[in-house]
C-alpha positions in Angstrom: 0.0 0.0 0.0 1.0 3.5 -0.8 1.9 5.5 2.0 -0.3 9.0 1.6 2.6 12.1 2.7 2.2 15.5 3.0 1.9 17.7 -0.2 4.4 20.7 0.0 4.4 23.4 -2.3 7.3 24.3 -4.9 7.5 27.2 -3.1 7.6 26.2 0.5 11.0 26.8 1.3 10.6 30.4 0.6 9.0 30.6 4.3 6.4 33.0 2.7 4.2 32.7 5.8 6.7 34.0 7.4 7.5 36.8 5.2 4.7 39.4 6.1 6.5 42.9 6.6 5.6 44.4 3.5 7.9 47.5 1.8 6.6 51.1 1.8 4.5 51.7 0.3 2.6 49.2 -1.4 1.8 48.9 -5.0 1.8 45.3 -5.4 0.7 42.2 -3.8 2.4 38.5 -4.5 1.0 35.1 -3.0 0.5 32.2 -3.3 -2.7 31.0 -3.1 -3.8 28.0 -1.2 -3.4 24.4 -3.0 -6.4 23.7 -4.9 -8.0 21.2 -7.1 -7.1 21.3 -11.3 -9.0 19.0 -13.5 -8.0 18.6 -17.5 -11.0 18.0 -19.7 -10.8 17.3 -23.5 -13.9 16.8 -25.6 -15.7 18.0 -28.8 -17.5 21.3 -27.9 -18.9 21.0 -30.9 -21.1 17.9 -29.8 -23.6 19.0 -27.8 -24.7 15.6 -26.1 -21.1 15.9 -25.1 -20.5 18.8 -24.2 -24.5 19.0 -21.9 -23.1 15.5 -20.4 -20.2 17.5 -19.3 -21.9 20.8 -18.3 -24.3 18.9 -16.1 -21.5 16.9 -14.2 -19.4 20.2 -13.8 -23.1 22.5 -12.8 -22.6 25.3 -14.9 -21.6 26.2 -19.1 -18.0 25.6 -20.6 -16.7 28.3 -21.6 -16.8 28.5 -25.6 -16.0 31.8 -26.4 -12.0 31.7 -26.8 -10.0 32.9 -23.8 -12.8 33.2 -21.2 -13.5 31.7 -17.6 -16.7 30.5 -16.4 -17.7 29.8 -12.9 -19.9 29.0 -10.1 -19.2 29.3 -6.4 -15.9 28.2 -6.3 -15.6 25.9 -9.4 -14.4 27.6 -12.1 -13.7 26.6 -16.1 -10.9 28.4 -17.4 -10.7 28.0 -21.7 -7.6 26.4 -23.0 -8.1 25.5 -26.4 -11.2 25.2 -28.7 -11.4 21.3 -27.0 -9.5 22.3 -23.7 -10.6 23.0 -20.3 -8.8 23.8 -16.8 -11.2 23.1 -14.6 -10.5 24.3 -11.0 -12.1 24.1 -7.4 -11.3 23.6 -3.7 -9.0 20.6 -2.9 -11.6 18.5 -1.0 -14.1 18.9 -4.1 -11.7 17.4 -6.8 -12.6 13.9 -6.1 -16.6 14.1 -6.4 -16.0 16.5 -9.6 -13.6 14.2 -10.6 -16.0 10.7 -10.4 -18.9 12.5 -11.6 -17.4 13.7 -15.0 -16.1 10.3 -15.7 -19.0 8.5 -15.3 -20.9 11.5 -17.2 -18.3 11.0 -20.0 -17.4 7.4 -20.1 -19.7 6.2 -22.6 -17.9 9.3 -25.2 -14.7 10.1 -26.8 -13.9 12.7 -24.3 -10.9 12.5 -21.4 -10.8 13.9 -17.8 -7.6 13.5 -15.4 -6.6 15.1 -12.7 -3.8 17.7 -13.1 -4.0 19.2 -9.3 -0.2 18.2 -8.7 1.2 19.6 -11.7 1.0 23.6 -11.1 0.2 26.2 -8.5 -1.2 29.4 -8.4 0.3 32.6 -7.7 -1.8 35.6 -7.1 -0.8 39.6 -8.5 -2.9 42.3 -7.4 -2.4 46.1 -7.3 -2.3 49.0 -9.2 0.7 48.2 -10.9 -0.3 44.5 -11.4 -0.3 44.9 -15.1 2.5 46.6 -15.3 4.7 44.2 -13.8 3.6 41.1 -16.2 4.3 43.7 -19.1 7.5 43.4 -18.6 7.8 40.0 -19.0 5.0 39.3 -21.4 3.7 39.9 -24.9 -0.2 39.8 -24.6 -1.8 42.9 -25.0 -3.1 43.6 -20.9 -5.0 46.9 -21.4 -8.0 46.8 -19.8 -9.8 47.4 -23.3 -8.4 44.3 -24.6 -7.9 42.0 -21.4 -10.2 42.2 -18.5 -11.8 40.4 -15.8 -13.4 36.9 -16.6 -10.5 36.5 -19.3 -7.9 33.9 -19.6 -5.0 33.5 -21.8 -1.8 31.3 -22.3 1.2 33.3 -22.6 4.8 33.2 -21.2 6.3 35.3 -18.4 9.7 35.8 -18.2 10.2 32.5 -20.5 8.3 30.6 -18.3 4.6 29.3 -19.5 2.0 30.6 -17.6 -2.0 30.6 -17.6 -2.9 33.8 -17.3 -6.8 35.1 -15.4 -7.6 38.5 -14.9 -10.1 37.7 -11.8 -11.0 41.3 -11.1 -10.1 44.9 -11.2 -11.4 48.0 -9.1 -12.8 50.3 -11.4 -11.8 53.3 -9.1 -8.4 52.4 -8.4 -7.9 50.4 -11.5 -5.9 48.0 -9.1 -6.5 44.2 -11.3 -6.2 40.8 -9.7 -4.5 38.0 -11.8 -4.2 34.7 -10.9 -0.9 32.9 -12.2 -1.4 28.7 -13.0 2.6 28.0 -13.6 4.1 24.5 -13.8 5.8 23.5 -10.4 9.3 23.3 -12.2 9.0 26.6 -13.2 7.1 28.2 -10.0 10.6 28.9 -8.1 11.9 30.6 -11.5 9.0 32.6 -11.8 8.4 33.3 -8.1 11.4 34.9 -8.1 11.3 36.9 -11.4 8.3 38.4 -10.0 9.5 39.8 -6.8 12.1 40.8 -8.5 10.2 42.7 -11.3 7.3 44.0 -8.3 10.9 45.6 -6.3 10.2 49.2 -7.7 6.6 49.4 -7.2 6.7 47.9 -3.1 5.5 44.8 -2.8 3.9 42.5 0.1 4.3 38.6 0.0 3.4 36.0 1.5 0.8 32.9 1.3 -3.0 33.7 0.3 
């Protein structure tokens, strides 16, 4: 039998909880956001008893439109690819989601695995949010172009990166993006980022 361990994050020997001074003043906030539950899902949008079958398993609409996010409560579908899905949640609800889509699915050419392990998620917020991932990215972030409820894949700093604007304030035009990175890469990127938040003040730590 397989011993079950403690999951640590990539990022764990940074002692971010312990990090929570923050520099004055503040124009940025980096964290890392609590280990949830990712679920891949590939199937044939285009096949609506496929794509219902799915729908109904997950509670709420795929997103079809091309670089959007859907959600409900806490389950969200992020858009990866006219056939591909990041499906995300809390960590004690990736089990159930995960059963129910494969028995929704299991009679049709359509694949769900869980992906939890693979990545974490960093969180960027502030007014100069956006400005730090222009400096290491190529999509076009103005708010006219990219807003909240959008997705994209990109890289950042040379590392591959799932990019979601979650929200913005309207007076303050300080946005929220959450960061899906590869574990490999999360230390590179971690890193890049603190670096690249240094001018604007920046408070870490663990969300």
């Amino acid at each position: 039998m397989v011993e079950n361990y403690m999951k640590q994050s990539a990022l764990a020997h940074l002692g971010l909880n312990a990090r929570s001074a923050p520099q004055e003043p503040v124009g940025i906030e980096l964290s890392e956001l609590a280990a949830g539950g990712h679920i891949g899902l590939r199937l044939d949008a285009t096949n609506k008893i496929i794509r219902e079958a799915a729908e109904k398993a997950l509670g709420h609409p795929l997103p079809l439109e091309p670089n959007t996010v859907t959600s409900k409560g806490k389950k969200q579908a992020l858009w990866m690819g006219p056939d591909e899905w990041l499906l995300t949640m809390p960590a004690d609800q990736t089990a159930k989601l995960l059963t129910a889509l494969s028995k929704a699915l299991d009679d049709y050419h359509a694949a769900v695995f869980d992906v939890s392990d693979s990545r974490l998620t960093l969180c960027l917020s502030g007014t100069h949010a956006r400005d730090v991932l222009k400096k290491g990215c190529g999509l076009d972030l103005h708010p006219r172009a990219f807003g909240p409820g959008q997705c994209a894949q990109s890289t950042l700093s040379m590392a591959h990166v799932l990019i979601h604007q979650s929200a913005e304030n309207k007076k303050t035009k300080a946005a929220t993006y959450h960061l899906y990175v590869h574990r490999s890469f999360a230390h590179y990127l971690w890193t890049w980022l603190e670096d690249a938040c240094d001018e604007y003040g920046v408070k870490v730590g663990v969300g």
